[in-house]
Backbone as a printed PyTorch tensor [residue, N CA C, xyz], in Angstrom:
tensor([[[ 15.9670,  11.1220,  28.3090],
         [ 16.5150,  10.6880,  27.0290],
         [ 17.6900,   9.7580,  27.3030]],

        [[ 17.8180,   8.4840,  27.0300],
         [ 18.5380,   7.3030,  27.1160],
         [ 19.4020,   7.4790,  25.9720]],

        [[ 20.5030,   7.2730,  25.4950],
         [ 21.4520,   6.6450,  24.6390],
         [ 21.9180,   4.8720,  24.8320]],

        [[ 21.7850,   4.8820,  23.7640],
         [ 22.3650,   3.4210,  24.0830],
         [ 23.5680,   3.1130,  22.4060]],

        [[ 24.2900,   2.2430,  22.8510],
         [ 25.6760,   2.0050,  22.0060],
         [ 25.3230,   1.2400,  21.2650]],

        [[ 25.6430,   1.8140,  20.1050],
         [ 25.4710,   0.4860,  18.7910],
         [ 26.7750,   0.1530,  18.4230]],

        [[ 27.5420,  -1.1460,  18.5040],
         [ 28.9620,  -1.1730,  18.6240],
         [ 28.8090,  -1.8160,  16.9940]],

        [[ 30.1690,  -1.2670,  16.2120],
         [ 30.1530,  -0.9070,  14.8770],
         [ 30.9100,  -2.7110,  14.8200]],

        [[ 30.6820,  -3.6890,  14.1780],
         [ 31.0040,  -5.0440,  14.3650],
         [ 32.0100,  -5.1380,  13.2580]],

        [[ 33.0920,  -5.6980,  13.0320],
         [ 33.6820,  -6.3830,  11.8980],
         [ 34.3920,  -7.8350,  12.2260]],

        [[ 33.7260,  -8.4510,  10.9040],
         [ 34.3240,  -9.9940,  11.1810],
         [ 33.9630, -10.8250,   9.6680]],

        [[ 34.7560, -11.6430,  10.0800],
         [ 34.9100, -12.3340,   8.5610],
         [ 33.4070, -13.4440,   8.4110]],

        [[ 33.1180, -13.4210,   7.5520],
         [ 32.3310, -14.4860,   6.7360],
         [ 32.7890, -15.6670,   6.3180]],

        [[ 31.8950, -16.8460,   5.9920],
         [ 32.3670, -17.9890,   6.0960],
         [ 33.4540, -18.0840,   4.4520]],

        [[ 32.5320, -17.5670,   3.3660],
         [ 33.8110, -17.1640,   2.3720],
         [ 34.7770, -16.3850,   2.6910]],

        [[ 35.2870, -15.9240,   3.5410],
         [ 36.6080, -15.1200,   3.8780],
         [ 36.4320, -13.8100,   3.7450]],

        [[ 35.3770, -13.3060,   3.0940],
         [ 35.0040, -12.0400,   3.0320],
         [ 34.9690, -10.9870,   4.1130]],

        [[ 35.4500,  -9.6940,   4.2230],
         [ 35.2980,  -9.0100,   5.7890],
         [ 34.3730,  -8.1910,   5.4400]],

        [[ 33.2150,  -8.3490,   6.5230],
         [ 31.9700,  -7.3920,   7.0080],
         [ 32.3280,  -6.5410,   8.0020]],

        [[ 31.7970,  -4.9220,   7.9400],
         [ 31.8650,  -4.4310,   8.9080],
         [ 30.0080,  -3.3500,   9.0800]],

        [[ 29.6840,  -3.7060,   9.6450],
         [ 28.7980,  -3.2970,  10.0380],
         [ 28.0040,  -2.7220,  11.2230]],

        [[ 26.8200,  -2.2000,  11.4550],
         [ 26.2920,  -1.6240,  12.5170],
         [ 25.9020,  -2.3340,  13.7680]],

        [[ 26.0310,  -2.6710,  14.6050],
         [ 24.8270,  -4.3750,  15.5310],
         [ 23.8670,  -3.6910,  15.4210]],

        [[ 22.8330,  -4.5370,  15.4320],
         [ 21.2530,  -4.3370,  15.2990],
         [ 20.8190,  -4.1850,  16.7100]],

        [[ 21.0370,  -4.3120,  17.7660],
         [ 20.8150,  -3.5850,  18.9090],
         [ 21.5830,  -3.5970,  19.7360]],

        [[ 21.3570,  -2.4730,  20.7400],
         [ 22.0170,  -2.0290,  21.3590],
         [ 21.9850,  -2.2470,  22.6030]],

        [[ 23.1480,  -1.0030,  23.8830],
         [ 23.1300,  -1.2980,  25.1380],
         [ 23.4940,  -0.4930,  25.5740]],

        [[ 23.4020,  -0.2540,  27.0710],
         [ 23.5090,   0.7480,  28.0190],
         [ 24.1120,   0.0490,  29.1370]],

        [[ 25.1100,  -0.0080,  29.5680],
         [ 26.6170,   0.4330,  29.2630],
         [ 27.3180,   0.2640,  27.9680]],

        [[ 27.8520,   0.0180,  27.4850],
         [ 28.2630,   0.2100,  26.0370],
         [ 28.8440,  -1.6320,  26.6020]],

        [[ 29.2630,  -2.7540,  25.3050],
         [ 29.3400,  -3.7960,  25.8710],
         [ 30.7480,  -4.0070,  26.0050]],

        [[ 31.4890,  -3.1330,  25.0830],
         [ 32.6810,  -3.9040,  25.4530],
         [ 33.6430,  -1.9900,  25.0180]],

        [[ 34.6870,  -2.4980,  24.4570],
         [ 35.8000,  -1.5190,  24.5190],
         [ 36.0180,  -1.0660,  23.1990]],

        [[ 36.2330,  -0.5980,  21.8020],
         [ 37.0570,  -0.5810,  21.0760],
         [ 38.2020,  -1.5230,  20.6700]],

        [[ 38.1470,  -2.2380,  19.7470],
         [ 39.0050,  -3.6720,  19.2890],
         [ 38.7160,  -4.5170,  20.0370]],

        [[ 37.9040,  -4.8250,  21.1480],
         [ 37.7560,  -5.8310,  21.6850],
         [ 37.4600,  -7.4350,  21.0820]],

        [[ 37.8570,  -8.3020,  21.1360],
         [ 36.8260,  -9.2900,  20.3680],
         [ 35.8420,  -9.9720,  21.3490]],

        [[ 34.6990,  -9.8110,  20.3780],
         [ 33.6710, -10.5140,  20.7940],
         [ 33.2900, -11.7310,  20.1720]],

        [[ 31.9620, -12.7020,  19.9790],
         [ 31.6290, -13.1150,  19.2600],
         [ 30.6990, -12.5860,  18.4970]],

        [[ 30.0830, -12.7420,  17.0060],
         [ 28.9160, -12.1790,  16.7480],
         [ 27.9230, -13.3410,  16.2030]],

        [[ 26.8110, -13.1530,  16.2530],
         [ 25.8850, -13.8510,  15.2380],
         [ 25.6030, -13.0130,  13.7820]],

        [[ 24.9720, -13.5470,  12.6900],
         [ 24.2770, -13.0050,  11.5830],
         [ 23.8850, -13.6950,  10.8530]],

        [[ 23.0320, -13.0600,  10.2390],
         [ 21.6170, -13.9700,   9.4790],
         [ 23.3950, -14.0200,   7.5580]],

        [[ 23.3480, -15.2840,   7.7750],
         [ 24.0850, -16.0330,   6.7680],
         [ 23.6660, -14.7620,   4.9540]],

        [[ 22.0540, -14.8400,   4.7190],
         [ 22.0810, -14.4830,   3.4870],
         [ 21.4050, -12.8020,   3.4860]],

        [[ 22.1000, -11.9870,   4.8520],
         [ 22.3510, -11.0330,   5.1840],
         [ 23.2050, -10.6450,   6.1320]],

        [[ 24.5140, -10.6950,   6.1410],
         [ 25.2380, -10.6920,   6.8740],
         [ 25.6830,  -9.1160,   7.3520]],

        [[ 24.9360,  -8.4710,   7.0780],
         [ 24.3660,  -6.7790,   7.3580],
         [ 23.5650,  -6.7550,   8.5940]],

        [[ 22.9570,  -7.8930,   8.8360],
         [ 21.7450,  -7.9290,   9.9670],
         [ 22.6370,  -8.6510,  11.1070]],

        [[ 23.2580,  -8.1290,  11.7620],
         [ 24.3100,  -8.7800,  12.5990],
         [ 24.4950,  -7.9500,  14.2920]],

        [[ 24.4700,  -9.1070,  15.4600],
         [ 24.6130,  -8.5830,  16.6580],
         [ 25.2290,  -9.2880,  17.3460]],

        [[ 26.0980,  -8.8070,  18.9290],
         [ 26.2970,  -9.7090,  19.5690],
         [ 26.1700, -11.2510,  19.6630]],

        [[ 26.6330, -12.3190,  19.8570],
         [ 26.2220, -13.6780,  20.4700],
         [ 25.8760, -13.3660,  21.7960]],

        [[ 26.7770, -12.5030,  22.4980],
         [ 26.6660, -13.1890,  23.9450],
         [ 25.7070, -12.0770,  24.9420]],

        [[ 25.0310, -11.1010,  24.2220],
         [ 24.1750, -10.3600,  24.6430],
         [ 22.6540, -10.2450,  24.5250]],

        [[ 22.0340,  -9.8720,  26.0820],
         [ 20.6230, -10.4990,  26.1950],
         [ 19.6210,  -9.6490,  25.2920]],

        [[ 20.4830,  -8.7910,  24.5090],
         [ 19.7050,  -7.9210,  23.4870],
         [ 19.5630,  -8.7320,  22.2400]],

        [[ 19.7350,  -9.3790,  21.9840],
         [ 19.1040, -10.7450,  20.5980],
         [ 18.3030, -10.5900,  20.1590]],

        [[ 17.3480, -10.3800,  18.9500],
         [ 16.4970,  -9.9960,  18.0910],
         [ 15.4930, -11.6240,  19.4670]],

        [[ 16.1190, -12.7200,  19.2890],
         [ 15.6050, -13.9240,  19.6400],
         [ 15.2190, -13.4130,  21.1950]],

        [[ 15.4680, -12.8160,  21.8260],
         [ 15.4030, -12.3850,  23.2730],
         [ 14.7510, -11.6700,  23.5620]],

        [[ 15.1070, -10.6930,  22.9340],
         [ 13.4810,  -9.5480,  22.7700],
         [ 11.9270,  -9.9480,  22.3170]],

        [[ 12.4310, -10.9500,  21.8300],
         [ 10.8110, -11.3870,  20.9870],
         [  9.9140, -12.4980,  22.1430]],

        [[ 10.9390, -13.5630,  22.7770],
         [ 10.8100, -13.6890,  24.0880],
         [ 10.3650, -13.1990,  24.6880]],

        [[ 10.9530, -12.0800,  25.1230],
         [ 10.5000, -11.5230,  25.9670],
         [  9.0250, -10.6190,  26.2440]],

        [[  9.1680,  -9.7680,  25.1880],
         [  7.6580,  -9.2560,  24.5640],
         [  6.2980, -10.4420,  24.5360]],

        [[  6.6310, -11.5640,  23.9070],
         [  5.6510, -12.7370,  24.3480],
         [  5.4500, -12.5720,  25.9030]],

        [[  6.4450, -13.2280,  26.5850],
         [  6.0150, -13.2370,  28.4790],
         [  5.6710, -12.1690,  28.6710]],

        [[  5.9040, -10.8980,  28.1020],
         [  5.0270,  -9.7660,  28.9150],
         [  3.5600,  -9.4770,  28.5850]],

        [[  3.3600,  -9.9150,  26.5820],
         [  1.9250,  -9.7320,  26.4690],
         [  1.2720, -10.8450,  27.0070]],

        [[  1.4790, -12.4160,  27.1630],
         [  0.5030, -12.8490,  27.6950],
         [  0.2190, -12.8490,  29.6770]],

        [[  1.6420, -11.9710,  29.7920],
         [  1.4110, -11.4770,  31.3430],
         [  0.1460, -10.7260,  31.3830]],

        [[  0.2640,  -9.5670,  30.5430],
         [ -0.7010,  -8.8620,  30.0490],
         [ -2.2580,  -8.5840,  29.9140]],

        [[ -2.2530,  -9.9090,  29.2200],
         [ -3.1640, -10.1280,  28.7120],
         [ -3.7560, -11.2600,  30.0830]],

        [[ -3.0750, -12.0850,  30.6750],
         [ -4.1450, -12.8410,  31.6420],
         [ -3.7060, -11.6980,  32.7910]],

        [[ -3.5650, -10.7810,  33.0890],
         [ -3.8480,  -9.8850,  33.7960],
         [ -5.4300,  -8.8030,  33.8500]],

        [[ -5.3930,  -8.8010,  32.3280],
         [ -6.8230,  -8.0890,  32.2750],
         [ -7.8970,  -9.8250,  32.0310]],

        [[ -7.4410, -10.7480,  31.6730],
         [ -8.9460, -11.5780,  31.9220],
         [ -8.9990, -11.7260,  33.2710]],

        [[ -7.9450, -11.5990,  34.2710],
         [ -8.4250, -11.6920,  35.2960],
         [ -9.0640, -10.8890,  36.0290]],

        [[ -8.7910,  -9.6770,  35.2140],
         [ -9.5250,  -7.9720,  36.1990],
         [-11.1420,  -8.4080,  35.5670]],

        [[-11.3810,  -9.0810,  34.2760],
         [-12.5590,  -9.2270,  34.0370],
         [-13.0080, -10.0750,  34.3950]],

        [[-12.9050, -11.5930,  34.6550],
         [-13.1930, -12.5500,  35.3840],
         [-13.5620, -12.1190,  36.6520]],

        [[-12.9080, -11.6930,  37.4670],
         [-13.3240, -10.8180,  38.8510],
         [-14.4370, -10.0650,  38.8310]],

        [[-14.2980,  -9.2320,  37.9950],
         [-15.7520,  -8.0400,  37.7040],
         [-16.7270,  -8.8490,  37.5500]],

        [[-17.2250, -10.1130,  36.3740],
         [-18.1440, -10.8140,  35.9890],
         [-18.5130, -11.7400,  37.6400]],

        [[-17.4090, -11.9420,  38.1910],
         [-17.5700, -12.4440,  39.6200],
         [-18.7770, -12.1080,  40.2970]],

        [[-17.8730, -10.3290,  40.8200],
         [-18.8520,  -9.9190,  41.2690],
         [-20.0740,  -9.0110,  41.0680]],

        [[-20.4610,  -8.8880,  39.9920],
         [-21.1550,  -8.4900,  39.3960],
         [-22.3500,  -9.7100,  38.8640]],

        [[-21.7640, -10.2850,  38.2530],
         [-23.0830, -11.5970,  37.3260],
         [-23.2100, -12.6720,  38.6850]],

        [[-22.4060, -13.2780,  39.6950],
         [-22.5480, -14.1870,  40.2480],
         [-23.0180, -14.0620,  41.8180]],

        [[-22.2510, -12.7570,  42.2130],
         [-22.6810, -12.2850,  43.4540],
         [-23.8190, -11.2730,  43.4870]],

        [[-23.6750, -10.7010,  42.2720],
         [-25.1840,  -9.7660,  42.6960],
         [-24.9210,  -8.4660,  43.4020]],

        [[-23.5470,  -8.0590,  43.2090],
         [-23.2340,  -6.9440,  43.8970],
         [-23.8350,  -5.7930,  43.2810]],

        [[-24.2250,  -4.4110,  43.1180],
         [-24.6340,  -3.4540,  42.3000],
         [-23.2830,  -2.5260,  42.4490]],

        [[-23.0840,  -2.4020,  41.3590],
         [-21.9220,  -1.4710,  40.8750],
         [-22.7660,  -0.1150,  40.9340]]])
């Protein structure tokens, strides 16, 4: 069982308004300290949906990333099948 830190964010809006909210993901080590300043990002006409700037946990990073792993994935098994059809349909091996 993993924990990971959801660091509680507050920062002003471009109307001057102060947000304080949850980050939308998290980390293991925790990223920073209590009052620390960071930078943050947030979606402008939800400024509730808000995380780090400078961390590789980014809604944008994860989604990245999940892409390179499914089409790792995925030409991993055409290649286990490409191989099989190899040797099977072309060589004539009997399974």
């Amino acid at each position: 069982d993993r924990s990971y830190f959801l660091p509680m964010l507050k920062f002003r809006l471009l109307d001057g308004q102060t947000m304080v909210t949850e980050a939308m993901t998290g980390s293991d080590p925790a990223p920073g300290r209590p009052g620390d300043q960071v930078r943050v990002r947030y979606d402008t006409t939800s400024p509730h949906r808000a995380h780090l700037a400078d961390s590789l946990a980014q809604p944008s990073t994860i989604n990245a990333l999940h892409l390179v792993l499914g089409i790792g994935l995925m030409l991993a098994g055409l290649s286990t099948v490409g191989f099989w059809l190899l040797i099977v349909v072309v060589l004539k091996v009997p399974v």
